[in-house]
N, C-alpha and C positions, 0 to 999 in steps of 0.2 A: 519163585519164592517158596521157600521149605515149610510148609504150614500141616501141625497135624490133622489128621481126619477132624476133628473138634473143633480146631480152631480156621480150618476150612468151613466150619458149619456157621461158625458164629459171624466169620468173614461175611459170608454170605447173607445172611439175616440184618447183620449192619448196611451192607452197601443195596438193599431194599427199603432201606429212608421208611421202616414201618409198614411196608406192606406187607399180606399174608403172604406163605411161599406153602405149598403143599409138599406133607412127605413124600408123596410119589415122585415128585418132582425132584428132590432135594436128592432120593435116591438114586435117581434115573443121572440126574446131571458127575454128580459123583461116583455113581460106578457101583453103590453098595446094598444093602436091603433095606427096607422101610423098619425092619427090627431093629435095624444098627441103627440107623436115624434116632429112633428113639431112644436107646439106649444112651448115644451121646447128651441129648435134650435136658435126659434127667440129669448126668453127670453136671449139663451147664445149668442146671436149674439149682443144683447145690452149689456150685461156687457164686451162686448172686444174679444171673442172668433169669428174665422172668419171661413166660412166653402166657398167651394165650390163646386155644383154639377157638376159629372161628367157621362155623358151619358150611360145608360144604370148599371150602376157602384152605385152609390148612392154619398152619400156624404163624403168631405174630408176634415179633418182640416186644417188648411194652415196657423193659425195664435192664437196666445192664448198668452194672458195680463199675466203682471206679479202678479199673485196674490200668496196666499198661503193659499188658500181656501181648501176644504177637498179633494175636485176631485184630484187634481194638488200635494196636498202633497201623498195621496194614492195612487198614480200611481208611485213612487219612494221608497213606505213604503216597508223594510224589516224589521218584527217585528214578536213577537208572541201575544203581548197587548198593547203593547204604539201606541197614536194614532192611533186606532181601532176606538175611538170615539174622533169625532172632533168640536168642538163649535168656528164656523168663525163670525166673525164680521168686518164690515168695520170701524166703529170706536167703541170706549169704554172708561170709565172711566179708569179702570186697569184690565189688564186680571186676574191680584190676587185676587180680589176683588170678580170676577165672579166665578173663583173658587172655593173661600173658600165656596159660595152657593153652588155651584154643589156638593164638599165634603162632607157636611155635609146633605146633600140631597140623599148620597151614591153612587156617582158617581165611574166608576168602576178602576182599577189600571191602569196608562197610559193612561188616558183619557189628552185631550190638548184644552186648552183655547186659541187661536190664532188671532190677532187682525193687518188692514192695519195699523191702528194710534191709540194709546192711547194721553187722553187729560187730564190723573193723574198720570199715570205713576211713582210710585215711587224707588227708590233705599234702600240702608242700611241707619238705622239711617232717615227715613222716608224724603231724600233728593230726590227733582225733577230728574227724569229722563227723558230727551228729545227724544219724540219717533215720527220721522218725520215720515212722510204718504206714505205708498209706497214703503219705502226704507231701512226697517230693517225687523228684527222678533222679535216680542213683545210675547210674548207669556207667559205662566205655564201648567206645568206638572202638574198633580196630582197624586201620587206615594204612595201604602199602602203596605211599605214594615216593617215584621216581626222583629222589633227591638225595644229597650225599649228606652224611652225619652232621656240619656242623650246621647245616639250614634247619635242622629238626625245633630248635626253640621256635621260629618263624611260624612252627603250626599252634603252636599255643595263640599266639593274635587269631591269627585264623580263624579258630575254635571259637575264642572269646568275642567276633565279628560276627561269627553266626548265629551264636545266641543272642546279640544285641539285636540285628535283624531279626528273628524268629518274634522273640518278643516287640518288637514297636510293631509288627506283622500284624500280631495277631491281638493285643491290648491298647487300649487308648488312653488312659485316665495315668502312664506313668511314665517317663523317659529314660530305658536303662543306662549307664554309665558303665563305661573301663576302669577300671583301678589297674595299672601297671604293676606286674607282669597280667593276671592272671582270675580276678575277682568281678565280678558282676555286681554292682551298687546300685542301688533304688534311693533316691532320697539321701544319700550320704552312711544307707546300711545296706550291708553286704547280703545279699540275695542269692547268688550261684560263685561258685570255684570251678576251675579246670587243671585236671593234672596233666601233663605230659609226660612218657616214659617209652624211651626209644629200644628197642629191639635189634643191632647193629654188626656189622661188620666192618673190618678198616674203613675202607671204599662207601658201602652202600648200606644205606637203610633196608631192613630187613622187613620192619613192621612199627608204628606208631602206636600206641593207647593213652587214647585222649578219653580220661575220665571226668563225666560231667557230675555235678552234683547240683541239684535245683531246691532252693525251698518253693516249693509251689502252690499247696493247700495248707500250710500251716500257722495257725492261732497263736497269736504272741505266747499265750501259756503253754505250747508244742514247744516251746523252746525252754532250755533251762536258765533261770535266772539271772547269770553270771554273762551269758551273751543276749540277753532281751535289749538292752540298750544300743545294739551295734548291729544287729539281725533284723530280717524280715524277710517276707515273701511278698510271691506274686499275688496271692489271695488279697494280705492284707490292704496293698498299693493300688490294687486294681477295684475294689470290695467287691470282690465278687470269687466263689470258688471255679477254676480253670479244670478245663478237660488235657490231664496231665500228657494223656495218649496223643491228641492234638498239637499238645506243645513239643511233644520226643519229636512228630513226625516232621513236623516245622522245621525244628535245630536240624534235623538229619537232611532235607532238602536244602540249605542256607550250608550246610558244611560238606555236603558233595559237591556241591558248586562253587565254593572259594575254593576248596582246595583244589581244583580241575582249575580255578582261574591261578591260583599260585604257583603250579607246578608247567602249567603252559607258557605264562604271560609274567612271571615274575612275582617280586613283592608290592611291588608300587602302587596299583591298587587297593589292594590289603589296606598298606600301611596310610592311606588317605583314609579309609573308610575306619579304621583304628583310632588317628587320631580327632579324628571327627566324633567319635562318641568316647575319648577319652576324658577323665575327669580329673585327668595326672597333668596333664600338659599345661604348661602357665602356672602352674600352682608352688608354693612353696612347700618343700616335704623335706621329713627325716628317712634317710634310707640308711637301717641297717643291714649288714652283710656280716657272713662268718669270722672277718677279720677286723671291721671298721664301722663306723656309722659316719655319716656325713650329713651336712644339711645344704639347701639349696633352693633354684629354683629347677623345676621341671620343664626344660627348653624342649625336648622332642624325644624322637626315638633314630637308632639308626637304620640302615638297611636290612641290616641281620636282627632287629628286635631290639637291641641292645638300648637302655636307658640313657639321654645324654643331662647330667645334672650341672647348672650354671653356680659354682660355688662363691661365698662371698667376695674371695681375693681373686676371683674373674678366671680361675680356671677351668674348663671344661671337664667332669667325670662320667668317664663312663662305666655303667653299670649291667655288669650282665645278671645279679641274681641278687634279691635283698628283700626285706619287709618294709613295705614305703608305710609312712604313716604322714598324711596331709596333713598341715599348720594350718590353722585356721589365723 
């Protein structure tokens, strides 16, 4: 795992659950001088990390900011490559954007672009997505998994399976839902989006970036007005503020391992575990698309991802990309 000296130090002080660790120690284990120890200390003592010395004992963490910096998500990582390498930023254009360089620069499978505040932030359909500071997970995956171009939609379920897992994983008190393609819903309001955007060759996938976006600490007032009625977070559903770090390291365990089961073992799995926490399926919707809107009911999905809509006059449409909006 690529961690800098610092965030080796913070690593370290996390995964001692509060106990004291002496600088000599911390020097000796690391290779460096008990000067440089400190020097970093102070460094982490300005970004929000609080230590206290204890006599004879060395020092003890006692306080750490909510970031989702590489230290703080590594210290929760169970993985065997996803987020191994971590690219943190306090703010960013779009963490997609930063990706698609790293990718093509050969950036390795499960590497994670992770950002406090994006100020481009896009969604599907290149619509503004609101990504306030502090209080979600902005991030993308970068994913080079063994599949030929047209199976690439296939990892958007994927993606959107993992996060459903992550979260029923790790909170009680809410049951996430799918919205078909691509939308995470709590309650009937949208909570998380997933983008997908393929990297390709005729033949073969070059590279995936699968961008997540999470409300996860945000106050109905963290939202602007105009989306307060259709939005939420994990905070609000859960009442209770989430350790955002916790929850990256989650999605990233649940999406190294669908995808290792999609790419071995097919879709079939996926797609049972998809419509099982779908909130599309059985429902009557409106889907529109770039060309047509239709209405229906929502009979299933197909192999390939693809929407199958049961329309009035009993014909079967399939739908490979559209804005569903559910009839009540």
């Amino acid at each position: 795992m690529s961690l800098s000296m610092k965030d080796k130090i913070i690593q370290r002080f996390l995964l001692a659950r509060g106990e004291p660790i002496s600088g000599q120690q911390l020097a000796d284990e690391l290779g460096i001088s008990r000067t440089a120890i400190w020097k970093h200390l102070q460094t982490l003592q300005d970004e929000g990390y609080e230590f206290i010395t204890i006599k004879k004992k060395g020092y003890r963490l006692v306080s750490v900011p909510d970031r989702v910096d590489a230290a703080r998500i590594s210290s929760y990582l169970n993985t065997k490559r996803f987020g191994h390498t971590i690219h943190y930023f306090e703010e960013v254009d779009s963490t997609q954007s930063i990706a698609q360089q790293l990718a093509r620069d050969g950036a390795k499978d499960g590497t994670i672009v992770i950002a406090e505040e994006q100020t481009g932030g896009k969604g599907r359909m290149q619509r503004p997505w609101y990504s306030a500071k502090g209080k979600g997970i902005w991030m993308t995956v970068i994913i080079r998994p063994n599949i030929l171009p047209h199976q690439a939609p296939q990892l958007t379920l994927v993606a959107a399976v993992s996060l459903v897992s992550a979260m029923k994983t790790l909170y009680k008190n809410f049951i996430p839902e799918i919205k078909w393609p691509n939308d995470i819903l709590i309650n009937g309001k949208k909570c998380a989006g997933i983008l997908t955007e393929m990297l390709a060759e005729m033949d073969r996938v070059d590279g995936l970036l699968i961008g997540i976006g999470i409300n996860a600490n945000h106050e109905l007032d963290d939202f602007p007005e105009d989306i307060q009625s259709i939005a939420t977070s994990i905070a609000i559903e859960e009442k209770q503020k989430v350790d955002r770090a916790q929850l990256v390291a989650e999605i990233l365990k649940y999406l190294e391992h669908y995808t290792d089961e999609y790419v071995a073992n097919g879709f079939a799995a996926i797609k049972r575990l998809w419509v099982e926490h779908s909130c599309t399926i059985g429902k009557r919707i409106k889907a529109t698309t770039i060309r047509e809107t239709v209405e229906g009911e929502a009979i299933g999905i197909t192999d390939e991802g693809v929407l199958e809509i049961l329309l009035d006059d009993g014909q079967i449409k399939k739908v490979y990309s559209a804005d569903i909006e559910i009839q009540n």
